[in-house]
N, C-alpha and C positions, 0 to 999 in steps of 0.2 A: 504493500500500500504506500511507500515510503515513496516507491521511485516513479509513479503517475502524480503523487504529490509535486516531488522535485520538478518533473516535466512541467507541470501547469506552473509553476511559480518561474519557474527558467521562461518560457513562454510568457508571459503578462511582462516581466522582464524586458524583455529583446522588445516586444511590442513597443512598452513604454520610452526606452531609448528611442526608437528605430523612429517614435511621433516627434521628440524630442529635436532629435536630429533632422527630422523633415522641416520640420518650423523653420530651425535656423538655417538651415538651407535654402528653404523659401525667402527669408529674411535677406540672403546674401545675394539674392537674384534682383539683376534688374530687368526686367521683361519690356522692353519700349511696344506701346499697344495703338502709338498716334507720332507725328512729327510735324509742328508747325517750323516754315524758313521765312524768315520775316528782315526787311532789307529794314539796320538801324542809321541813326541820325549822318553819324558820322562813315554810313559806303559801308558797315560792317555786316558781316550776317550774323544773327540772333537765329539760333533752334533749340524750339522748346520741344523736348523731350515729354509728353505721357508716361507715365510708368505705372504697372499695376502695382500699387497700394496692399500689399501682404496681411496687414493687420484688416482690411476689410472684406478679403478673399476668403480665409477661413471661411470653415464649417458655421453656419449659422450668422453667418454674417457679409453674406454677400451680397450683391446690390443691389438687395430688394427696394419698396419704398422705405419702409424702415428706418435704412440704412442712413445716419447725418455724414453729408457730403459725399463727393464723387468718391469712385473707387480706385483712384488714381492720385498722385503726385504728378507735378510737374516742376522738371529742371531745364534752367534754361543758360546756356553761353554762349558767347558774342567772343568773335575774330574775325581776322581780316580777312577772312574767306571761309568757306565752309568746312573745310575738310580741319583749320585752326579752331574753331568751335568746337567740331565733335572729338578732337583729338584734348580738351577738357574735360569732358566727361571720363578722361580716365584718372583724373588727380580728383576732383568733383563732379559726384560724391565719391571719389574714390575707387573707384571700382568699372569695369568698363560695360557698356550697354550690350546689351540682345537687342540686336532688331530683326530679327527672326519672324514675330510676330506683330510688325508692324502692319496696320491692316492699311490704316489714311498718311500720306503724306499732302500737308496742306502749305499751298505756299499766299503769304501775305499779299495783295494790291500792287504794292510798289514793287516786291522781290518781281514778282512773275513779270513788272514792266520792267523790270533792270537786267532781267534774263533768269532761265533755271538749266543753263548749260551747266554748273557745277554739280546742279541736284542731280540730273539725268546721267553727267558722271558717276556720280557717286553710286547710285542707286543700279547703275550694271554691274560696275567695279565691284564693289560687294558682295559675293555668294551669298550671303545669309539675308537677302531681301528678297520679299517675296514676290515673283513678277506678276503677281493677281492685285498686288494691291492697290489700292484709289489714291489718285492723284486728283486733288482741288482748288481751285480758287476761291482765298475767301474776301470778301469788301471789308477793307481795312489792313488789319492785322491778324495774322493767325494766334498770335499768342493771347489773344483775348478768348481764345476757346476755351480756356482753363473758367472763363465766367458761362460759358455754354450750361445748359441742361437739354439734353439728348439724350430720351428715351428713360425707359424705367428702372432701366440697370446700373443708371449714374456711369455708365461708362460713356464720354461722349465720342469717341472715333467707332464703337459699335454704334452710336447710333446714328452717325453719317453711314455707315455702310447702309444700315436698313434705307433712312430716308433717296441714296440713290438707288439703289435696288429698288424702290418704290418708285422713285420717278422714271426707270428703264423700265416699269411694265406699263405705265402711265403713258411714256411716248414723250417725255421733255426730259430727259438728259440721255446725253450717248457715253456710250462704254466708254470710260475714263480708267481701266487701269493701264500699270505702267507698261506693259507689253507692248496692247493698243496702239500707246501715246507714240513709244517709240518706234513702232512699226511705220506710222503716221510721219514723224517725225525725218525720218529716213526714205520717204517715200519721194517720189519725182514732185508733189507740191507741196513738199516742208513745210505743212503745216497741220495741225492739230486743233481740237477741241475739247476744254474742258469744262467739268460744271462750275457754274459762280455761283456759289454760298455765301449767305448774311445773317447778321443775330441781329434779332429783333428783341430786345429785351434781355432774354433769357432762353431764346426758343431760335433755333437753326434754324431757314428758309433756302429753298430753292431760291435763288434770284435771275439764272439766265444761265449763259455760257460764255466763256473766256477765249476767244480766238487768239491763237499762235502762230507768227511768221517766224519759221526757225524755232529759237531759243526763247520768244521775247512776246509779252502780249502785247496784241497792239488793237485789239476790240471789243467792248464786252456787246453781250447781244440778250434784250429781252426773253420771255418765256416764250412769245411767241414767234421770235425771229429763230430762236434758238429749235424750236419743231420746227421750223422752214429748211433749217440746215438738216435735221436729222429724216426728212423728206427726201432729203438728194442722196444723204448717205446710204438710203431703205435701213432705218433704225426706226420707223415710225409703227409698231404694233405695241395696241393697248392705247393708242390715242381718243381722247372722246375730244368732239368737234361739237361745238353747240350749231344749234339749226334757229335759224331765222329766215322764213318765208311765209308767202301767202297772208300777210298780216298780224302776224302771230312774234313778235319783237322776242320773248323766249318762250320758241315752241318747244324745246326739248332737246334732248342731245344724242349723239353717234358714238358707238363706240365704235373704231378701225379695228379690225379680226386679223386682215392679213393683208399685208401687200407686197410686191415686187415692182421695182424701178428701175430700169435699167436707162442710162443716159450716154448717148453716145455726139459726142463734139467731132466736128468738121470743120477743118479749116478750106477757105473758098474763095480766093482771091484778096487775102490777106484779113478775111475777116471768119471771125470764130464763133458758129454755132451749133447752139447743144440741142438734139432732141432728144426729148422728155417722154419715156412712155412707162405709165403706170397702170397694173391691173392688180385688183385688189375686190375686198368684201368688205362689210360693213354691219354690224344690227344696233336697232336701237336700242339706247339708253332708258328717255323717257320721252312724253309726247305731252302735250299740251291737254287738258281735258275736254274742249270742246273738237278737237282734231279727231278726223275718220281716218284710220287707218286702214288704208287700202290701197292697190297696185297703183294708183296714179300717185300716189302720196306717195309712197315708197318712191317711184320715179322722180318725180321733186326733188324729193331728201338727197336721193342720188347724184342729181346737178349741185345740187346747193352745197352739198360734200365735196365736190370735184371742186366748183369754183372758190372754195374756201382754203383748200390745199394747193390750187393753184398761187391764190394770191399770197401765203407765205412762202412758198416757193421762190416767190417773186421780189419777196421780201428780204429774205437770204440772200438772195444772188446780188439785189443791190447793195448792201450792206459787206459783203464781199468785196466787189467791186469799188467800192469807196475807199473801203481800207487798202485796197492794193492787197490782198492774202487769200491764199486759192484753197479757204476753208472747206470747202466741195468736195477740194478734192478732183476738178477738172482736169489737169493737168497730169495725174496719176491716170485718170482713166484712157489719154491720148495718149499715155507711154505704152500702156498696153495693147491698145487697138489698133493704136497706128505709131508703131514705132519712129519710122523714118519723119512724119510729120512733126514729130517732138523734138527729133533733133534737129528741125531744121527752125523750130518755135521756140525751144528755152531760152534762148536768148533775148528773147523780147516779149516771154511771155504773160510778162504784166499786163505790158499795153495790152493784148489780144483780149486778155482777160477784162480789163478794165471795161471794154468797149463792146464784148459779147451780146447777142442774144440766146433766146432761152425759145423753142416750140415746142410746147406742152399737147400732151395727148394720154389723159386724166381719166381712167371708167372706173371709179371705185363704186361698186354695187352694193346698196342697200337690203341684203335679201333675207333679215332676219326682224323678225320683231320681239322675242322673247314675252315677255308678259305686259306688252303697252296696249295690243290689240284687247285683251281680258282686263283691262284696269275695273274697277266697278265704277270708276269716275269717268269711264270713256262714254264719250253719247252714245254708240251704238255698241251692244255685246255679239257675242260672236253667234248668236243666236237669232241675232238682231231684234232684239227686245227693245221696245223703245223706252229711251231713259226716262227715269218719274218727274223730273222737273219737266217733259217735254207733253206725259201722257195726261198731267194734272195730278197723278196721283204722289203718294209720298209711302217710304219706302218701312217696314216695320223693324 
């Protein structure tokens, strides 16, 4: 009986160590789970470090509501370059970063206008970075994200990921990680897009998208110019399109199912056009309660879809063209279709760009109604019962 004794007390033992020893293990980890690069007064770069917060990780104490404050620290140091900053975090706090599980890197307003050619170094140069992760622009300064509140877990760079993964099923931001960017980046029109983030208070917002020439922003673009660009990219599923026609100011809205765009640019006596062909589906949203829903109406929705998508289309491309920066992505697409044409275009192909047009050929079909034809507020049921406000009667 002695020696199942000794076993169970040797055992609670080693356990107890073994918790002991994980703690301060955890303790000696700096896990980077965010990285804000924020361009300071004097030309310096400032990166604020996220760090997971050990003492609020624990068992029973993770980032419920509960929980007082984020579940994270943040450190931050300033040098004359980037790679001088992060080479402090090995004296402060002592001990050198994981960025392994860096999900967000978010760069400040001005960094992103003064370049993020050292971040995009960095961030290949690196093995231990993950090429899934989100690249962002925030209005201002990113180091203000430490005042963020994102999401319920008090982790705020988890809760930028959720909010763009919500806005890529949404149909207003395009795939911003780093891969992406640098694939983008490296392409025949060296240039990229990113999403543009703002704090309102306390609470992150979508606010548009950040255009890149090169290395360097040189645009920001609303929410709605910003689906006009992600229309040329075909990044556009999950988009709802409100509807206004037939007199009805907000009849309802669409939601985009699926679509494909294929754009194909000709150069034609020294001028450059794109045509535009898009074929897609569509179902509604919601519908207005005095509206009939039925195949002419469907047919309507269907123009008023098309002409809606056209005109941000139109939107983007000018917006584009203003900036001089071939956000589209036109310029990639003439290297592949038409090789010889590209070579004989890069070298002047701002201007071509500046000065393009765009022939559109738009059939996004409406052919879904999901439960707006059955509303009980719709005038007609699908039985066609006439409604009680129409029959005199009133309903029990």
């Amino acid at each position: 009986m002695k020696r199942p004794l000794l076993l169970v007390l040797s055992t609670v033992c080693c356990a107890f160590l073994s918790g002991c020893w994980g703690q301060q293990e955890l303790g000696q980890m700096s896990i980077v789970i965010g990285t804000g690069l924020d361009l300071a007064q004097d030309g310096q770069t400032s990166v604020s470090a996220f760090v997971v917060n050990p003492t609020l990780m624990r068992s029973g104490q993770g980032g419920g509501p509960s929980t007082p404050g984020p579940g994270y620290v943040t450190h931050t140091a300033t040098g004359a370059s980037l790679q001088e900053a992060l080479s402090k975090y090995l004296i402060t706090p002592y001990r050198e970063f994981d960025f392994s599980h860096n999900a967000v890197t978010v760069f400040g307003e001005d960094y992103a206008r003064h370049g993020v050619a050292d971040a995009f170094d960095f961030v290949e140069r690196l093995p231990e970075t993950r090429k899934d992760q989100l690249l962002l622009v925030m209005v201002g300064h990113a180091s203000s994200l430490k005042e963020a509140n994102a999401g319920v877990e008090k982790l705020t760079p988890r809760g930028l990921q959720e909010l763009i993964r919500h806005s890529n099923l949404s149909g207003l931001a395009y795939d911003s990680s780093e891969l992406n960017a640098v694939n983008q980046v490296l392409s025949p029109s060296h240039a990229f897009v990113l999403p543009l983030i703002k704090l309102e208070g306390s609470e992150i917002e979508l606010a548009g998208s950040a255009v890149f020439d090169h290395n360097k922003m040189v645009k920001e673009l609303d929410l709605m110019q910003s689906r006009g660009v992600l229309w040329w990219l075909n990044q556009s599923a999950g988009t709802v399109l409100p509807i206004s026609s037939r007199g009805f100011p907000k009849e309802g809205t669409v939601r985009i199912r699926d679509t494909t765009t294929t754009v194909h640019p000709v150069i034609t006596h020294g001028h450059l056009t794109m045509f535009v062909t898009m074929r897609g589906n569509a179902a509604l949203e919601s519908v207005h309660p005095g509206v009939r829903v039925n195949s002419r109406y469907l047919e309507d929705t269907s123009k008023s879809c098309n002409q809606e998508i056209q005109k941000e289309m139109d939107a983007a491309l000018a917006e584009s063209q203003q900036a001089r920066v071939d956000a589209l992505q036109i310029g990639t697409r003439l290297y592949r279709q038409h090789p010889r044409s590209w070579q004989n275009a890069q070298s002047h192909w701002q201007d071509l760009l500046a000065h393009a047009s765009a022939s559109y050929d738009i059939q996004v079909q409406v052919i879904r109604t999901g439960l707006a034809q059955n509303s009980p507020f719709s005038v007609d049921s699908s039985k066609q019962v006439p409604h009680p406000s129409e029959s005199g009667g009133t309903s029990q």
